[in-house]
N, C-alpha and C positions, 0 to 999 in steps of 0.2 A: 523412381524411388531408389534408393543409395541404404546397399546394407556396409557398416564397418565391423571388420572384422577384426577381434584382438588377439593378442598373445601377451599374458603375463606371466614372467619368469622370478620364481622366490626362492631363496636358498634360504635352510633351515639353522639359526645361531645355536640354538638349543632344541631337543628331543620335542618332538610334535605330536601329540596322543586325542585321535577322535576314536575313541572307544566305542563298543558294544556290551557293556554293563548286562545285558540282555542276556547273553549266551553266557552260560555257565559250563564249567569243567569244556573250557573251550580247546580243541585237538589243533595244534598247528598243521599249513601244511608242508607233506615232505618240500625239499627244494625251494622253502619260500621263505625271506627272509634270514635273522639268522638267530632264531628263539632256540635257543637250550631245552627250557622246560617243554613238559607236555601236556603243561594246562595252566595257562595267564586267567586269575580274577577278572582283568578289564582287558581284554584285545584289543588288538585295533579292527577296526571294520576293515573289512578286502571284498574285493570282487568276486565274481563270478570263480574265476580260476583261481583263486585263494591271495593274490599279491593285495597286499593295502591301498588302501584307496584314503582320499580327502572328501566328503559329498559337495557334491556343487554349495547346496543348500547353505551349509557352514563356510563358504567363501562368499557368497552373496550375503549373508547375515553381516561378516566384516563389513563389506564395503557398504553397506548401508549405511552403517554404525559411523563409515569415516565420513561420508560424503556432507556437505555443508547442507545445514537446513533448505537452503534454496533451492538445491536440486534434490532433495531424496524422495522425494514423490515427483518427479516430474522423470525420472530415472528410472527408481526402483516401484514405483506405481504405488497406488493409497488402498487400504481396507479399510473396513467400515462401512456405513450406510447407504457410502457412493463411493465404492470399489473404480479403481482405475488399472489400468493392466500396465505392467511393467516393460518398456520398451526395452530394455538389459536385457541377456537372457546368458545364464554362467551355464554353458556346456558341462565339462568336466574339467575335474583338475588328476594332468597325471603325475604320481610319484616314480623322480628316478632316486635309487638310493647311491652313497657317494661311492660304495664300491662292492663290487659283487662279493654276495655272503654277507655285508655288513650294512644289510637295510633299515633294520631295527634294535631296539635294544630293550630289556628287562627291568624295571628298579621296583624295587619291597618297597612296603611303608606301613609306617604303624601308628595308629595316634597315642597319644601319652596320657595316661590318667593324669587330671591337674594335683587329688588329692595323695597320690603313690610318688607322685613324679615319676613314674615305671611307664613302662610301655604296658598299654590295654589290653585285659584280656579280649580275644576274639576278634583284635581290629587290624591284625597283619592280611595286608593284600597285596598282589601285584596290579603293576601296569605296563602296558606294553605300550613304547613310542618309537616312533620314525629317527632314525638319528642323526645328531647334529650333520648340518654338510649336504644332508636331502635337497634334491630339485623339487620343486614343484611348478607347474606348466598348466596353468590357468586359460581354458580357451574360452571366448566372452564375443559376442554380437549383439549392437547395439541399432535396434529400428528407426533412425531420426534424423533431422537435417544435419549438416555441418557443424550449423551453431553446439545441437548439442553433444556430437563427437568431440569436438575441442572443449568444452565446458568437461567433460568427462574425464579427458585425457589430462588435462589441469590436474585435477582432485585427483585421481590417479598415481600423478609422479611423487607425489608424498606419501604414498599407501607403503608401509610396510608394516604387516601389520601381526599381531596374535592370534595363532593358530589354535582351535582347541582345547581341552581341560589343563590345570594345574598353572594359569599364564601368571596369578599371583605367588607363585615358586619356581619362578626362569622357566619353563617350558612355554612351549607355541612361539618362539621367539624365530623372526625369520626378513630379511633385507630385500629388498626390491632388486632385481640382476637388471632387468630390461622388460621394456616396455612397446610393444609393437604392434601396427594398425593400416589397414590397407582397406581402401573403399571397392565398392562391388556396386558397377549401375545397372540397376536387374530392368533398367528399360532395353539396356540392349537385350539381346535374342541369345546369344549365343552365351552371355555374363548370366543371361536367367538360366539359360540351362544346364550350363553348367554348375549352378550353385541349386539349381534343384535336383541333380542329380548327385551332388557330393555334401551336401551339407550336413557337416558333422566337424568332431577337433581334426581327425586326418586332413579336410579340404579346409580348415583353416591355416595347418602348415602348410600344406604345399602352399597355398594362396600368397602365405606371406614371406615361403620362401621364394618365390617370385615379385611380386611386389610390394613388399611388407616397407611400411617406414618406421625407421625407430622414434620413439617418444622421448623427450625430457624426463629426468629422473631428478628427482631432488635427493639430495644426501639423509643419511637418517638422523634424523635430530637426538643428541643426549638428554635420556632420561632419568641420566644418573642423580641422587640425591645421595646418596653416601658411596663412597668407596676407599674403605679403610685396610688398611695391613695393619692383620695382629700376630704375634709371634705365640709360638708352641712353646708355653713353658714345660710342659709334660708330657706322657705319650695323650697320641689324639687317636682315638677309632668311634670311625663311624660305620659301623657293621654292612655287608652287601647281603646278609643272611643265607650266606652261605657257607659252606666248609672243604677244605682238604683233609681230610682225614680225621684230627683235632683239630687244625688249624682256623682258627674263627676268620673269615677273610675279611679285608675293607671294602669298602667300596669305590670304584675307581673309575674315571671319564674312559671313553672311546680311546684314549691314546696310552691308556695304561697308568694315570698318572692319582694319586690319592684326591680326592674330593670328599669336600664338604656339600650335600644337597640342599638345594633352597629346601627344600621342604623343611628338614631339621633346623635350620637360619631363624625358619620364621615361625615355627614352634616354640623355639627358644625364647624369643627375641617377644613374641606374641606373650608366653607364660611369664616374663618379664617385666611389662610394661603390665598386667593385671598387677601383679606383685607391688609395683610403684602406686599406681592408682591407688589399689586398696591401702595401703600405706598416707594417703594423705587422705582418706576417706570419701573418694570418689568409688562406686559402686562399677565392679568390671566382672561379667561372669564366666565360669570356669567349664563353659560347654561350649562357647562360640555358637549360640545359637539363641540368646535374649534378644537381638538385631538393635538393639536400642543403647546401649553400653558403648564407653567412647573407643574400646577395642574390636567392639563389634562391627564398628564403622570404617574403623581403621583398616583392620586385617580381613574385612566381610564375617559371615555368617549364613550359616542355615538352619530353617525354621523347620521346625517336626512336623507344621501343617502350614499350609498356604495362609499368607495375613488375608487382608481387607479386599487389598489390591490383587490377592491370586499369587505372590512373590513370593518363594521357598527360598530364598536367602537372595546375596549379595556378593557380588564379587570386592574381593580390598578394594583399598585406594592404593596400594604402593608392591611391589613385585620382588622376589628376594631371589637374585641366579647362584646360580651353584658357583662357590666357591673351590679354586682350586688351590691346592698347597702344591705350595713354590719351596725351591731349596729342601725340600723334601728330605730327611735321614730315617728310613725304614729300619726297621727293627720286630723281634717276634720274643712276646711276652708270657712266659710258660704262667699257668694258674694251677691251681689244683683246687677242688669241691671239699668241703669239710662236712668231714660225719659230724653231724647235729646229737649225735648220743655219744660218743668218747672224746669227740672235743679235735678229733687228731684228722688227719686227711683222710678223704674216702678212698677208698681201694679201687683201682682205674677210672679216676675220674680227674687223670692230668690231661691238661689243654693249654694249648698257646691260643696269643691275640694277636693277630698281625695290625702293626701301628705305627704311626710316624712319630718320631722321639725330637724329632726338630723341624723347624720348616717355616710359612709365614704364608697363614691363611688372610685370604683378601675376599671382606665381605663388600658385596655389592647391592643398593637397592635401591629400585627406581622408581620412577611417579607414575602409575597410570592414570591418575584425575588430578584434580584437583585439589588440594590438603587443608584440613580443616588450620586454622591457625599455630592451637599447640603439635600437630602430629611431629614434627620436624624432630623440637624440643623432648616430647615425651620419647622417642627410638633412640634418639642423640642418647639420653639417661640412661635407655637399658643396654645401650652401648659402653655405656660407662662403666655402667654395674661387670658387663663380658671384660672389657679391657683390665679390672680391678681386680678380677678375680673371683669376685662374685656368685659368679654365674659360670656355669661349665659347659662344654659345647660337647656333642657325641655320646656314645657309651659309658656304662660304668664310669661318670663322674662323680659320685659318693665313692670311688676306691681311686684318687686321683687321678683320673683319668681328665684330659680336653680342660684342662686349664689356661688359658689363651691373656694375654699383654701388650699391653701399645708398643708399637715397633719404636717408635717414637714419639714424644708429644704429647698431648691430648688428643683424642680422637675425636670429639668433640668438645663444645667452649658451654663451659656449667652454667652460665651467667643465664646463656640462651636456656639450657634445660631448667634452671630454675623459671624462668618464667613461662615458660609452657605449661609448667606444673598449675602454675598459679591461674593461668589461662584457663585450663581444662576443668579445675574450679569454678570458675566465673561460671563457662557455657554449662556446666551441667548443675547449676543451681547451688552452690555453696560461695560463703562470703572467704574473701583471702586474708589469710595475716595481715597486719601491717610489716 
């Protein structure tokens, strides 16, 4: 009998978050990672000794998800009436971070009342992710002939896959490094005992750093469906919810650099496309959670109780990454609070806004399925509406704030968004103009 032994290697593009939702007013610990605060909404799960962990479980889930109909039960085994066991077996995945102190990272989030357009009372939370650059080291043995290590190994070289919460706002984003597998004949005596003596991820590195073979890797195919540059006509903040003193901070990537987060991208762009729909009298609702609605389809939903099928929502069709502003010109915006009874400033209640006053934010946003006909068309639109002005990106845009314009061009061709409009029409039961 012939065990294969794997090693898969993923580096993380974007912050990677498998949470623990569970644990509340959760304590970091000392020395571990590089959390500021002293209590994350959503953590990440860690071990035993407190460093973050991946669960096996949530990497066997992907590769199920990638593997071709033909093999996912003859791989990953069948449940049901006639249960099969799974000849895979995903050991552990260990997290290296890309540099010591800087294993993880923090980002707030808040949901936005549709009817305030304000941010929600009581919905600011943290979350705590792995950050971009992270190793992750997949160890994986599979019980089966040749045939089906190569069949494995195949489907494998295209795996790079989404990690964890938030994948429809650029997180869990992560590339394939290497791929590597070395057979073990446990008929010999000395090949069994020594693999029943060391079997675990430590006796599959040393194993394959002795006779490990590298795999075929397939490059990662473009997901991209839009990637526009738009220019800062005004100052742009998008809050990190934090402060210096007065000083309201932005929010900014690993490298120190001003960012726009998918999460805000597809807020906007989400409360946009309702706005259009309802405008041509197509029904789209303002909770993300009627699951039936052609924004509900689009951007996903979650249901307040299990449907038919046992389903508490939906993940989108389409994935929004964080945007970074390029050509950046920083600048700090003093405000002052106004007494509500004399009309005139309140008395210490000056504050600046740290904000970029120039610069050229590039929105990105990719396919993770398949798109219903108009989706293209209808984002193309509320892309229109952000390039036009429309529509304002960030903070305090009722006080001009994140007013954003085509760098050049059309950002999109109207002709197309016209007819998606009329499309989305058709599918959801309404007759089209002539």
């Amino acid at each position: 009998m012939n065990v294969t032994l794997l090693q898969v290697t993923l580096t993380t593009l974007s912050p990677v978050s498998v949470t623990t939702p569970e644990i509340h007013d959760f304590r970091t610990v000392t020395g571990v990672g590089g959390v500021a605060q002293d209590s994350v909404d959503m953590p990440l799960r860690r071990d035993a000794s407190g460093a973050p962990t991946i669960p096996a479980t949530t990497v066997a889930g992907s590769i199920r998800a990638h593997l071709p109909d033909a093999l996912r039960e003859p791989l990953m085994g069948r449940a049901g009436d006639d249960p099969t066991p799974s000849p895979l077996y995903v050991l552990a995945v260990a997290v290296t971070p890309p540099k010591q102190g800087e294993g993880t990272e923090v980002r707030r989030r808040t949901a936005i009342d549709r009817h305030r357009a304000a941010p929600a009372a009581r919905k600011l939370f943290d979350i705590e992710a792995l950050a971009a650059g992270t190793t992750l080291t997949v160890s994986m043995e599979l019980h089966g002939p040749p045939s089906m290590r190569d069949e494995l190994l195949a489907a494998l070289a295209s795996w790079h896959p989404r990690v964890g919460r938030g994948v429809s706002t650029g997180a869990g984003r992560t590339e394939l490094q290497s791929l590597t597998y070395a057979t073990v004949d446990l008929v010999d005596d000395d090949a069994l005992l020594a693999y029943l003596n060391g079997v675990g991820p430590d006796f599959i590195t040393q194993t394959l750093a002795r006779a490990g073979q590298p795999a075929t890797i397939e490059p990662r195919a473009s997901t991209l469906e839009f990637n526009v540059d738009l220019r800062i006509m005004d100052a742009l903040h998008v809050g990190s919810g934090d402060a210096r003193g007065n000083l309201l901070l932005m929010l900014r990537d690993t490298q120190g650099s001003p960012v726009v987060p998918g999460s805000s991208l597809k807020g906007v762009l989400r409360s946009r496309c309702e706005h259009i729909l309802r405008s041509i009298g197509v029904a789209a609702c303002l909770d993300a959670a009627c699951g039936t609605c052609p924004t509900c389809d689009l951007f996903g939903f979650t249901l307040a109780t299990p449907d038919e099928d046992g389903r508490t929502g939906q993940r989108g069709l389409v994935a929004f990454r964080d945007a970074p502003v390029t050509q950046a010109t920083e600048a700090q915006r003093p405000h002052v609070a106004i007494d509500r009874v004399s009309g005139g400033a309140r008395d210490s209640a000056l504050y600046a806004v740290e904000c970029v006053d120039g610069g050229v934010v590039t929105i990105k946003i990719e396919k993770l399925a398949p798109l219903p006909p108009w989706a293209e068309g209808l984002i193309g639109a509320a892309l229109l509406d952000i390039a036009d002005g429309y529509v304002g990106v960030g903070g305090a845009t009722t006080r001009g704030y994140g007013t954003l314009a085509r760098r050049q061009g059309d950002v999109f061709d109207r002709a197309t968004a016209t007819a998606a409009l009329q499309q989305v029409r058709r599918d959801y039961g309404l007759e089209v103009d002539a």
